[in-house]
C-alpha positions as CSV (number, residue, x, y, z in Angstrom):
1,X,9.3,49.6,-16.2
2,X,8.4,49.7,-12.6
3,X,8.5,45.5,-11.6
4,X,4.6,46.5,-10.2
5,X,3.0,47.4,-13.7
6,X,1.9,44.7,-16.1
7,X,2.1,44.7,-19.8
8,X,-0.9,45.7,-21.6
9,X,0.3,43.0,-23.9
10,X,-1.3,40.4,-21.8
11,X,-4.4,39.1,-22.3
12,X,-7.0,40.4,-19.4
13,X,-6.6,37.1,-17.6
14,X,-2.8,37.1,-17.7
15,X,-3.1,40.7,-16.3
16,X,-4.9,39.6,-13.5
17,X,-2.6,36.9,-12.6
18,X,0.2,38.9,-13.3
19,X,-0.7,42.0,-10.8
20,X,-1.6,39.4,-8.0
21,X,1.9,37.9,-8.1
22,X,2.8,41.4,-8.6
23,X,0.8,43.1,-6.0
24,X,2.5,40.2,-3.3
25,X,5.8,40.7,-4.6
26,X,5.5,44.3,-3.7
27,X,4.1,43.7,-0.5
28,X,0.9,45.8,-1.4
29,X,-1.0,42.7,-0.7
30,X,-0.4,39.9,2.1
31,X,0.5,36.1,1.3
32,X,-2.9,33.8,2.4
33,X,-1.7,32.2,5.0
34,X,-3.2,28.5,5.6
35,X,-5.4,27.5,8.5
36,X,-6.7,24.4,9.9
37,X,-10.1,24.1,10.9
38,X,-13.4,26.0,10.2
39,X,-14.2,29.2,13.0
40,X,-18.0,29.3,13.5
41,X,-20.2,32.8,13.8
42,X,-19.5,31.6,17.5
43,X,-16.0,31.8,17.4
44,X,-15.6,28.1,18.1
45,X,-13.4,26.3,15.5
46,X,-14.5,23.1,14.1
47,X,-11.8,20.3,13.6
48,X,-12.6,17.5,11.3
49,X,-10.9,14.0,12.2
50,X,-10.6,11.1,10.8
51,X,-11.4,8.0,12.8
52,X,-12.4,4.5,13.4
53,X,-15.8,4.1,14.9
54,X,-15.0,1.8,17.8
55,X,-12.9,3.4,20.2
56,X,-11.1,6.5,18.5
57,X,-14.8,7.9,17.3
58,X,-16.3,7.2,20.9
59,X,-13.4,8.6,22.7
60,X,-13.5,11.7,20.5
61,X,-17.3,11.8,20.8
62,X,-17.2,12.0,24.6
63,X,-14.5,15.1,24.0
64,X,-16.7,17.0,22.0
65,X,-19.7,16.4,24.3
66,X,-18.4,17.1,27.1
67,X,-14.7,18.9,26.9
68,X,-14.5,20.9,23.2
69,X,-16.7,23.8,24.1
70,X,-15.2,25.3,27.0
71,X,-11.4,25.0,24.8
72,X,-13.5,26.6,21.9
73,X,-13.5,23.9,19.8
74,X,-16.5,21.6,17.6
75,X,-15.2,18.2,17.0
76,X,-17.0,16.9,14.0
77,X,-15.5,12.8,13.3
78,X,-15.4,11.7,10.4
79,X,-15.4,7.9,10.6
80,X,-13.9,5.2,8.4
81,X,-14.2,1.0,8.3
82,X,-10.1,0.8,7.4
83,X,-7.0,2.6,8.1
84,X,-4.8,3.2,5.0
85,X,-7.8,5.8,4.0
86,X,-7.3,7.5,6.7
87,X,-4.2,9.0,5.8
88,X,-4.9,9.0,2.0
89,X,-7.8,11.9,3.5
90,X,-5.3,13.5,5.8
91,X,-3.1,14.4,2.8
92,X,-5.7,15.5,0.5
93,X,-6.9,18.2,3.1
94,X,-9.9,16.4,3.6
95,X,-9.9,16.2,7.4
96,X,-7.7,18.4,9.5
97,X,-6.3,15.2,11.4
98,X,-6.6,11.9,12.4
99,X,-7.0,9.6,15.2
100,X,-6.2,5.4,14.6
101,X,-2.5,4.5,14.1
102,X,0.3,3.7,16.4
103,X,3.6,4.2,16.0
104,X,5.4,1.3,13.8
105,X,1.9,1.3,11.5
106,X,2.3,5.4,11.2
107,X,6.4,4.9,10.2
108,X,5.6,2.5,7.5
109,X,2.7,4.3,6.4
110,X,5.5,7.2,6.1
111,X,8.1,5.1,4.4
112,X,5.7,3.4,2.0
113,X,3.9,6.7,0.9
114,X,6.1,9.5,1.5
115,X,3.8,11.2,3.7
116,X,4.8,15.2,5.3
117,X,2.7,13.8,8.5
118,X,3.6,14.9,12.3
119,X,2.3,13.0,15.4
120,X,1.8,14.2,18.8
121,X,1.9,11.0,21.8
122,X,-0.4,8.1,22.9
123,X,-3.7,8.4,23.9
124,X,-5.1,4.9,24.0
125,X,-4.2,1.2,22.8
126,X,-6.1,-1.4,22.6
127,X,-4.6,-4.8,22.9
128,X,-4.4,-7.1,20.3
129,X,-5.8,-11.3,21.1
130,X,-6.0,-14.3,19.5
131,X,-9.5,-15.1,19.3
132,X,-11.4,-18.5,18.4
133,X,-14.4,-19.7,17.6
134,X,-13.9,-23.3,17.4
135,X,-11.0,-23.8,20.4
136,X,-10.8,-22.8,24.2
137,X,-7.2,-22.5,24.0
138,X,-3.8,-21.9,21.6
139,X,-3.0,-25.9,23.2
140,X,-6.1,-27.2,21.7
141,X,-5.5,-26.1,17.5
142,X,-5.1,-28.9,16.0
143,X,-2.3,-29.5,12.9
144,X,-2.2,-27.7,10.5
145,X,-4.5,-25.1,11.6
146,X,-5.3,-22.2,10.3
147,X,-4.4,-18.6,11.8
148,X,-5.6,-15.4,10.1
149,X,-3.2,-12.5,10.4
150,X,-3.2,-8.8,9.6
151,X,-1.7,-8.3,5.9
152,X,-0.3,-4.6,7.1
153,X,3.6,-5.3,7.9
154,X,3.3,-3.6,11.2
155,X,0.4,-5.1,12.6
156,X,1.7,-8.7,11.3
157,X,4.6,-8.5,13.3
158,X,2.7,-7.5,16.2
159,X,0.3,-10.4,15.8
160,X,3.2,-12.8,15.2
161,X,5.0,-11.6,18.4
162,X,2.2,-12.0,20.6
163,X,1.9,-15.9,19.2
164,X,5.8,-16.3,20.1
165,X,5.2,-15.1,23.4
166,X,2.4,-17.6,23.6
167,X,5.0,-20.1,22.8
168,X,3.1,-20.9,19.5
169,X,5.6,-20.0,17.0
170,X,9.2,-18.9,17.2
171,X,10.6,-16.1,15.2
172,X,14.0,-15.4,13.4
173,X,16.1,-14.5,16.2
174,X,18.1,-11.7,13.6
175,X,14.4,-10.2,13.1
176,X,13.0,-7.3,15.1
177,X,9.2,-9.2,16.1
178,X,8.1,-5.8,15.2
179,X,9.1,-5.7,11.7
180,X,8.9,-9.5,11.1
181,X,6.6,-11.1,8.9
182,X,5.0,-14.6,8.3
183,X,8.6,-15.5,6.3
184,X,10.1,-14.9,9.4
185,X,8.5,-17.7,11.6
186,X,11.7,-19.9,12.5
187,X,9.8,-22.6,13.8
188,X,6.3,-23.9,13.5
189,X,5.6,-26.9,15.5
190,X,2.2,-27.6,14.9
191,X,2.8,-26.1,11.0
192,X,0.1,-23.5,11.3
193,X,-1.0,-21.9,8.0
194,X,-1.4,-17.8,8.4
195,X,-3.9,-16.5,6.2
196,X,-3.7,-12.5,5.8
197,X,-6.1,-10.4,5.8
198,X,-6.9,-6.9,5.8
199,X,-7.7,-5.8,9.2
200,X,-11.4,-5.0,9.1
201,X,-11.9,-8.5,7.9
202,X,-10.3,-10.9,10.5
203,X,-13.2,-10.7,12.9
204,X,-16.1,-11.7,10.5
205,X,-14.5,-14.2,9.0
206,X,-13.4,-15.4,12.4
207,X,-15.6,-18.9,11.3
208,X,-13.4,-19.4,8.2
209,X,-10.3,-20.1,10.1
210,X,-9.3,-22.3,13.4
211,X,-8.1,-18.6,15.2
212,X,-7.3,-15.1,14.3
213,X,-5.2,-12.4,15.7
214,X,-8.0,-9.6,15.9
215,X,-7.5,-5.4,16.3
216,X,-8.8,-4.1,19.4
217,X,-11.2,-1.9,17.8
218,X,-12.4,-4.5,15.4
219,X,-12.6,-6.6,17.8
220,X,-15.2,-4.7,19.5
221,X,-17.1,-3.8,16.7
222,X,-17.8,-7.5,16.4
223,X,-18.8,-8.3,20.2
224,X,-15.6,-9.6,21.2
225,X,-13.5,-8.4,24.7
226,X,-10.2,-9.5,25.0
227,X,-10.6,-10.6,29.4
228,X,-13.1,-12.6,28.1
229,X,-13.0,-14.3,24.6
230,X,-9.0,-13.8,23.8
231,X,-7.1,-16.9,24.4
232,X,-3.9,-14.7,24.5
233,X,-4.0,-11.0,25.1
234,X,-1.5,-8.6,24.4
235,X,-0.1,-6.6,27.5
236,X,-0.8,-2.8,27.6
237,X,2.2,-1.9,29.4
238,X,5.1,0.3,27.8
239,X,3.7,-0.6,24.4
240,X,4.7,1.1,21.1
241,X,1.1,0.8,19.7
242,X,-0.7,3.4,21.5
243,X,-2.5,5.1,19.1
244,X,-2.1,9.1,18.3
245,X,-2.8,12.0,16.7
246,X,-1.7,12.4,13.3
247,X,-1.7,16.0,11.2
248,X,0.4,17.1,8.2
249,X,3.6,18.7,9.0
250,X,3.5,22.3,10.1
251,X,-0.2,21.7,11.6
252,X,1.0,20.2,14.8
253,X,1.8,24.0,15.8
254,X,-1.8,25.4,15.3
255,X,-3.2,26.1,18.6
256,X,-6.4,24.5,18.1
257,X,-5.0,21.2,17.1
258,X,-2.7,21.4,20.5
259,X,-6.2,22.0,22.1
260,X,-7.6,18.9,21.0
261,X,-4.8,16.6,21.7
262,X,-4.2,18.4,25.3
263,X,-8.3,17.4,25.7
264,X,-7.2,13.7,24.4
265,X,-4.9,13.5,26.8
266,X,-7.1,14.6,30.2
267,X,-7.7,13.2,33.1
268,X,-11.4,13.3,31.9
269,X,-10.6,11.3,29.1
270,X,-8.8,8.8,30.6
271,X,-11.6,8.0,33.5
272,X,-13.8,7.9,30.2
273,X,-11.6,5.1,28.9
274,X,-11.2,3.3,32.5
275,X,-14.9,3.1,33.1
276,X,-16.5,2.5,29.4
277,X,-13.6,-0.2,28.8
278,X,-13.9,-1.7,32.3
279,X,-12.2,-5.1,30.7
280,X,-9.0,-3.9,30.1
281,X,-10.3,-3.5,25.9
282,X,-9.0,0.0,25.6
283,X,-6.3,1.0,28.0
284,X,-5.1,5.1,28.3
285,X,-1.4,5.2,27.2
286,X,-0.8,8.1,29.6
């Protein structure tokens, strides 16, 4: 029997089946191939991304308002409160890519989940600060005091590192401040309690502790600028946690994804940044 024809055996569903798998095998028809994106009747693709609202969403906004149709592209953001759904939608197809984590958050995210996710390179960050509604200065928390902390292991080390540099706590010297975590904190003069937290809740529940260590973007959300209100800020400069674009492995080669990220990273973009985030808040990574 010819390896094209199907048994008449099979039942009409099987025969289908069979004769498609067939039909491929034999080259007689082509293998679907799969694409990113939706193209329009105007022949502009729309890309879907994941994002938080506050800055990602605005500085994607501002590319699809004023940059996406002359690189034929629709940017449609899809936006979300937390981060770790983020990537649960990227893998499930729901969204062609997304735009919130930084480097040591995306690598954990990768190790903890097992995640076929590429990355292309830093378009913003937004510096963490220790923020206080009851204090005018890390000096002035009393004993004891309180100190809420992301629960994420990325972001915790980064909020720990910025209160070592304030000369608040010290870390284990054999720890990367990156990696570390609250079991890490060597020494603790003032025996500070950290309380963790998920991200999106540190800033309004800023009144339940002595100080927090608050996400940029969260930050913002709630009224709070780092120049202004943090009593230690985070430097910019040469830092790991500039946020990126994030697709599933094999996507970061479709043309209208490299579009999008060559938009992110324009010289249009980053005078959108410098002059809506005149503060220092959000800082262009490139």
């Amino acid at each position: 029997m010819h390896i094209c024809t199907a048994r008449r055996s099979l039942s009409l569903s099987a025969v289908v089946a069979a004769s498609a798998l067939a039909l491929t095998g034999c080259g007689l028809m082509p293998e679907e191939e799969q694409s990113i994106g939706t193209e329009n009747d105007d022949g502009t693709v729309t890309l879907t991304v994941a994002a938080n609202p506050v800055p990602q969403g605005q500085i994607l906004q501002f590319v699809d308002e004023e940059l996406a149709a002359d690189a034929g592209l629709d940017i449609e953001v899809k936006e979300f409160s937390g981060y770790a759904e983020q990537n649960q939608a990227l893998e499930a197809g729901d969204v062609d890519a997304n735009y919130f984590q930084h480097e040591p958050y995306y690598e954990a995210e990768i190790e903890a989940n097992d995640y076929d996710f590429e990355h292309f390179s830093g378009v913003h960050i937004e510096p963490f600060a220790l923020y206080s509604n009851s204090v005018d200065s890390v000096e002035d928390l009393p004993e004891g005091a309180q100190i809420g902390i992301n629960n994420d292991p990325s972001n915790q080390g980064r909020g720990l590192a910025l209160l070592q540099e304030a000369g608040a706590i010290t870390l284990d010297e054999d720890v990367d401040p990156a990696d570390a975590g609250v079991n890490d904190v060597a020494e603790n003069p003032k025996n500070f309690e950290f309380v963790e937290a998920e991200a999106a809740s540190l800033a309004r529940t800023l009144d339940d502790v002595d100080a927090s260590v608050i996400n940029g973007n969260y930050a913002m959300e709630s009224g709070l600028t780092p120049a202004e209100d943090g009593l230690i800020v985070e430097d910019g400069q040469d830092s790991p946690y500039a946020n990126f674009l994030t697709v599933r492995a094999g996507d970061e080669e479709d043309e209208n994804v490299q579009k999008l990220d060559e938009l992110l990273h324009s010289d249009e973009v980053r005078s959108y940044i410098e002059e809506t985030w005149v503060d220092g808040e959000v800082q262009a990574a490139f």
